[in-house]
ROLUMVO-874398 format. One record per atom (N, C-alpha, C): residue number from 1; residue in one letter; atom name; y, z, x negated. Coordinates in steps of 0.02 Angstrom, whole numbers, plus 50000, padded with zeros to 5 digits. Each point is the difference from the previous one (the first is absolute). Layout:
! ROLUMVO-874398
R,NUM,A,CA,Y,Z,X
...
! end
This chain:
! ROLUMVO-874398
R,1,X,N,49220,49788,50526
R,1,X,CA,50017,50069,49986
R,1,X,C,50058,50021,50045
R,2,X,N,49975,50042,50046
R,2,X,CA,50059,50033,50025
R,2,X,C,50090,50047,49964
R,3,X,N,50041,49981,50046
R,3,X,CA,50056,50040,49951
R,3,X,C,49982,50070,50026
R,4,X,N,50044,50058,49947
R,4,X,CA,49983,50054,50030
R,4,X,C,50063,49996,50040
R,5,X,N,49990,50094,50027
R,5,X,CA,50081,49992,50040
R,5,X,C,50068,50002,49969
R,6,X,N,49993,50016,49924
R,6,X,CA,50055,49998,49975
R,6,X,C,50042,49937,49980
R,7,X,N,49925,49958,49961
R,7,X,CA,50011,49934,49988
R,7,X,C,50049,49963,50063
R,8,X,N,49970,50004,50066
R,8,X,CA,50012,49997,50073
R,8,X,C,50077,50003,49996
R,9,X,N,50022,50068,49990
R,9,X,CA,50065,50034,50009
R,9,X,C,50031,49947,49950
R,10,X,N,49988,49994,49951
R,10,X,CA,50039,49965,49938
R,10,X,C,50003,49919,50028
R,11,X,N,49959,49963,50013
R,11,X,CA,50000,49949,50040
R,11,X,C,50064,49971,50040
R,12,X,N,50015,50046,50043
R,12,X,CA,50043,50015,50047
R,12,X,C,50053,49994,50005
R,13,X,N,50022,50071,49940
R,13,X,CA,50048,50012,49969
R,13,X,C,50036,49919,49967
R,14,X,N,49944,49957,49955
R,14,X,CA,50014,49942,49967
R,14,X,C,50026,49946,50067
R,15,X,N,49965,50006,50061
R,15,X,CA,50014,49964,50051
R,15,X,C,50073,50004,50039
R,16,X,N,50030,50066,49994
R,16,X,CA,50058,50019,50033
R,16,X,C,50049,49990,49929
R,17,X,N,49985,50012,49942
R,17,X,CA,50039,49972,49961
R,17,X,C,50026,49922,50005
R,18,X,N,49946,49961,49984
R,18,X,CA,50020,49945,49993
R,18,X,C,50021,49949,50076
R,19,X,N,50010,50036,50045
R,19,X,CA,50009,49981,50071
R,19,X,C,50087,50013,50003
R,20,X,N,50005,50062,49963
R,20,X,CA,50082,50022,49981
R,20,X,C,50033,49943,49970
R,21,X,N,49947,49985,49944
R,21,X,CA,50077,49970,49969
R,21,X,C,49996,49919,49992
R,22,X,N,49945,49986,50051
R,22,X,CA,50000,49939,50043
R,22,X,C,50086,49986,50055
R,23,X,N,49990,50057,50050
R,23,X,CA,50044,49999,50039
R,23,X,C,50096,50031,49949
R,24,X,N,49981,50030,49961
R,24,X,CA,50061,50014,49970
R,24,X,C,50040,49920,49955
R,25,X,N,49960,49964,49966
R,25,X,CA,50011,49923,50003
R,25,X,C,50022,49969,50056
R,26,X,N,49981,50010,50040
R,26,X,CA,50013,49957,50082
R,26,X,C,50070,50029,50012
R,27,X,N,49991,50064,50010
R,27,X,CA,50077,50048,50001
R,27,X,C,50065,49985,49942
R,28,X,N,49968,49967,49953
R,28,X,CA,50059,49972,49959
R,28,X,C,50046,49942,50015
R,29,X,N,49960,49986,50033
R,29,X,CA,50009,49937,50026
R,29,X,C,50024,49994,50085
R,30,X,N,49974,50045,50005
R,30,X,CA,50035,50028,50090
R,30,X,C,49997,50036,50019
R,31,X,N,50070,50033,49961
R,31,X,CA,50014,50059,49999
R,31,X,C,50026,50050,50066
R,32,X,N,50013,49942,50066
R,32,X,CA,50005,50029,50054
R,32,X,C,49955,49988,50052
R,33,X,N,49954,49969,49983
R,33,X,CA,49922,49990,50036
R,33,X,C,49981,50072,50038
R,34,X,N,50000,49998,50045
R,34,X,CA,49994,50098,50047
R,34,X,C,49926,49985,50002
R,35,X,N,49948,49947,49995
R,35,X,CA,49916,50017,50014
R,35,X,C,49989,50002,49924
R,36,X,N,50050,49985,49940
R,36,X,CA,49951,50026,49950
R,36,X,C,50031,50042,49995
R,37,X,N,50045,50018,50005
R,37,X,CA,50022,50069,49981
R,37,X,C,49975,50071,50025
R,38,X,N,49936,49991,50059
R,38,X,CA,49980,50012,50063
R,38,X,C,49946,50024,49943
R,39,X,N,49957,49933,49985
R,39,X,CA,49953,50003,49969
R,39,X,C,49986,50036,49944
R,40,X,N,50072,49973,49975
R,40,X,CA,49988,50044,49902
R,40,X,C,49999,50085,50035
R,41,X,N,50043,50017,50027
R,41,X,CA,49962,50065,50016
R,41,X,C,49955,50037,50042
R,42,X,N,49976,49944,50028
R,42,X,CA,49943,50015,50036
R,42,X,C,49951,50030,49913
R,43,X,N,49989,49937,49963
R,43,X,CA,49951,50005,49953
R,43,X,C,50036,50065,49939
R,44,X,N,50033,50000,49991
R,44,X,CA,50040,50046,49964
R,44,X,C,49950,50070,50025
R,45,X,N,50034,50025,50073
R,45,X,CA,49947,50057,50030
R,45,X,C,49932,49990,49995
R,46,X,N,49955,49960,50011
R,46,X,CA,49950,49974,49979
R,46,X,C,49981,50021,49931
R,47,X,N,50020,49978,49948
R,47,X,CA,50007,50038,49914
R,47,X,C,50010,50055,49988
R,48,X,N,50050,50009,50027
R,48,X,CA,50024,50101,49980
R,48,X,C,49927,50029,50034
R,49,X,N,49958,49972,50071
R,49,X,CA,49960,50034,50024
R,49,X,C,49932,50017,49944
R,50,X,N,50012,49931,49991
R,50,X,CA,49914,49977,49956
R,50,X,C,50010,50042,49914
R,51,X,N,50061,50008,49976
R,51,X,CA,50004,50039,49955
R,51,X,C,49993,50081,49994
R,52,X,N,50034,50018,50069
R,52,X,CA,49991,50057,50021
R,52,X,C,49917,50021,49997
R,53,X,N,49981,49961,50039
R,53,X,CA,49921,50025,50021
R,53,X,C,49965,50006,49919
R,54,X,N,50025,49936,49956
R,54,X,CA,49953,50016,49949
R,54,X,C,50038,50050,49949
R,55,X,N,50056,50005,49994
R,55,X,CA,50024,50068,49964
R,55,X,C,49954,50087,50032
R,56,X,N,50003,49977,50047
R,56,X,CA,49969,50072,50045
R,56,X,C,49933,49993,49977
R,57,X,N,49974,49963,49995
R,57,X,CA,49918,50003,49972
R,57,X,C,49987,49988,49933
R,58,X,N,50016,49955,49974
R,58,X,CA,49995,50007,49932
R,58,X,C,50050,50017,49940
R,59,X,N,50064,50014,50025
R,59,X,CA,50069,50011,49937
R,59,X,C,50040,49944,50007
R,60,X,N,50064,50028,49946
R,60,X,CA,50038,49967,49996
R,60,X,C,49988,49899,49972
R,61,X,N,50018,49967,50030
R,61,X,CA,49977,49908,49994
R,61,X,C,50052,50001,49941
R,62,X,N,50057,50013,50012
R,62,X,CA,50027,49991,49943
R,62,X,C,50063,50078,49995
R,63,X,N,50031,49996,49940
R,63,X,CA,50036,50067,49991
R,63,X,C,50060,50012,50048
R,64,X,N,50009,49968,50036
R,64,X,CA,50055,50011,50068
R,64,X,C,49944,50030,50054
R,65,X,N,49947,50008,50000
R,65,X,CA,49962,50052,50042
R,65,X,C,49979,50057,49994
R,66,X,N,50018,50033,49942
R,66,X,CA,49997,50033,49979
R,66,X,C,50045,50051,50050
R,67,X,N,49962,50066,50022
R,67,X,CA,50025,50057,50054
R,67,X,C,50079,50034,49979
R,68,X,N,50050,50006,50019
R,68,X,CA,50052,50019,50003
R,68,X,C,49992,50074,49978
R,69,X,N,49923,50047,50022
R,69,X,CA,49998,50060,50021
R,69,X,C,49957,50032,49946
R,70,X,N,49977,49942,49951
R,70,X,CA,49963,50027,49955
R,70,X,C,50031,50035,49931
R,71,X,N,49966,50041,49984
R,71,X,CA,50054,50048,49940
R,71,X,C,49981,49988,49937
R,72,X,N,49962,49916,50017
R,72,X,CA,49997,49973,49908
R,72,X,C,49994,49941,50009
R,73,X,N,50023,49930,49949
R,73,X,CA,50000,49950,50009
R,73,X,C,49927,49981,50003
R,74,X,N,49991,49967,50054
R,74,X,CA,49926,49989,49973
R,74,X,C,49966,49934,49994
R,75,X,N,50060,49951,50020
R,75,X,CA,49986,49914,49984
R,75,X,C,49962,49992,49930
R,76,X,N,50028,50032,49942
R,76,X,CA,49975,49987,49939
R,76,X,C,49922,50026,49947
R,77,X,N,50004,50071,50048
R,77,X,CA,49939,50063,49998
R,77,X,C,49946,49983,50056
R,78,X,N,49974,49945,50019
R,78,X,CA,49949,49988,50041
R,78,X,C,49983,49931,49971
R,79,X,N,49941,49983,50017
R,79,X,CA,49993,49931,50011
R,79,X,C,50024,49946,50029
R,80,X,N,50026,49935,49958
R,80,X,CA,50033,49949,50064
R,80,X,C,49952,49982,50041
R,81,X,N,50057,49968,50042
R,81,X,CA,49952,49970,50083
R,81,X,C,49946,49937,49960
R,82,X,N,50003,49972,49958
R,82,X,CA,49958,49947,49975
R,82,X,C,49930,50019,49941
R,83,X,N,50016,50082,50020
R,83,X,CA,49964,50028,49912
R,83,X,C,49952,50060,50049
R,84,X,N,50014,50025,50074
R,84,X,CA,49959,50035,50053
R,84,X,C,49924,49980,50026
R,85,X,N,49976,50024,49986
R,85,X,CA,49925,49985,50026
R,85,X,C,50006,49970,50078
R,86,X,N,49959,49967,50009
R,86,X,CA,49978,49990,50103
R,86,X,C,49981,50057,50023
R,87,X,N,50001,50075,49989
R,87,X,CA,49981,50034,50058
R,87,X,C,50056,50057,49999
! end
């Protein structure tokens, strides 16, 4: 069974997560390391990207995406990201 593209997007998202706080462990530990420090925000931009793209297509992932510009809360008045249909 193929993923769709959202599934796809969510994937991703789980991939640049857990790549973060792989290297943020490492960074505890060496804390003046300049290639991970290189790295953690390499992947950092990487995340904000992959969240971005899927906030823009499907809504807020979680209630910190929620639009600055909107004139009603709407994290709570929609469906969650886990409760949204695939299309």
């Amino acid at each position: 069974m193929a993923l769709s593209d959202k599934q796809l997007m969510q994937k991703k998202i789980q991939a640049c997560e857990f790549t973060l706080t792989d290297v943020i462990l490492y960074l505890d530990s060496h804390p003046n390391c300049p290639d991970g420090l290189e790295y953690y925000r390499k992947h950092k931009a990487m995340l904000e990207k992959a969240v971005a793209d899927y906030e823009k297509t499907y809504g807020p992932l979680t209630a910190m995406g929620v639009c600055d510009d909107e004139k009603k809360w709407t994290w709570a008045t929609t469906a969650f990201p886990w409760e949204r249909s695939e299309n």
